[in-house]
C-alpha positions in Angstrom: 147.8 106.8 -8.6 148.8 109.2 -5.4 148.3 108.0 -2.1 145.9 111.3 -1.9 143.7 109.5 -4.9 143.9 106.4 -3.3 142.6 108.3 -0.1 139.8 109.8 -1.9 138.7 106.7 -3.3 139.0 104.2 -0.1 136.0 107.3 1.2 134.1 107.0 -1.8 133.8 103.3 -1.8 133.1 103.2 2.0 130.8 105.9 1.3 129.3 103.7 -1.1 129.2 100.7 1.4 128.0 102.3 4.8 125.6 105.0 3.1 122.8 103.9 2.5 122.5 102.0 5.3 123.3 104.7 7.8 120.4 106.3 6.2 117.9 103.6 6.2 119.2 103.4 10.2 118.2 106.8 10.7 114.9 107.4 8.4 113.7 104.2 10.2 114.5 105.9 13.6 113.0 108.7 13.1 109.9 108.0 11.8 109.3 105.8 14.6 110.8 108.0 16.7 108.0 110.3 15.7 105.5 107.0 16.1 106.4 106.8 19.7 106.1 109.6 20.5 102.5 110.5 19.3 101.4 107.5 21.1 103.4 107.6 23.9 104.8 104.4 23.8 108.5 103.9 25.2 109.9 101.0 24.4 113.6 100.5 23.3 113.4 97.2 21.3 111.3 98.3 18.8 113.5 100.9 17.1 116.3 98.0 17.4 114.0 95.3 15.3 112.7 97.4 13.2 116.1 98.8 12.1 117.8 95.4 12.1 115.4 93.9 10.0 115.3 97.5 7.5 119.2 97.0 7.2 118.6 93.4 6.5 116.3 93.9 3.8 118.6 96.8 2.4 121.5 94.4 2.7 119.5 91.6 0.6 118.2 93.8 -2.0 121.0 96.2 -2.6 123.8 94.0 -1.6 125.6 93.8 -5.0 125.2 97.7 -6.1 126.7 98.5 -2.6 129.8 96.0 -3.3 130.3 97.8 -6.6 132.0 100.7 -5.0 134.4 98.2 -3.0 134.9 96.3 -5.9 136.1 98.9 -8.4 138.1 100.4 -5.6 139.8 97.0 -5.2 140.2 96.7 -9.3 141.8 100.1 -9.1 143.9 99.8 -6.4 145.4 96.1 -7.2 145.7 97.7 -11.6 148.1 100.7 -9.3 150.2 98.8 -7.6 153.2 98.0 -10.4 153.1 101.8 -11.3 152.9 102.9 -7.5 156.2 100.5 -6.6 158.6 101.5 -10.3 157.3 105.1 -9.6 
């Protein structure tokens, strides 16, 4: 494994990780982004809970399938390491 592979894969995993909850974070702000708007209502905690408690719920449900990424990345990397050090 090159350290270019091992580059590649530490993105995919954090990919993997942070994705889907940076998207949750900015479906949830838009839409009530949108909400606010259309009613006119400006306040700045309401975006906040509602994407705290979205991630939360994200977080609980998909927890596990977004560890697999780290996980296999850590199998791979720690299987590497003897053939990475002899050369």
């Amino acid at each position: 494994m090159t350290s270019s592979e091992i580059s590649v894969g530490a993105w995919i995993a954090f990919g993997e990780m942070a994705g889907p909850a940076l998207i949750m974070a900015l479906v949830i702000g838009v839409v009530v982004g949108i909400i606010q708007t259309a009613t006119q209502i400006r306040e700045a905690s309401i975006p906040f809970i509602l994407k705290l408690a979205g991630i939360a719920a994200l977080t609980t449900a998909g927890g596990p399938m977004m560890m697999h990424g780290i996980d296999h990345f850590a199998a791979t990397l720690m299987n590497a390491i003897p053939g990475m050090l002899h050369g």
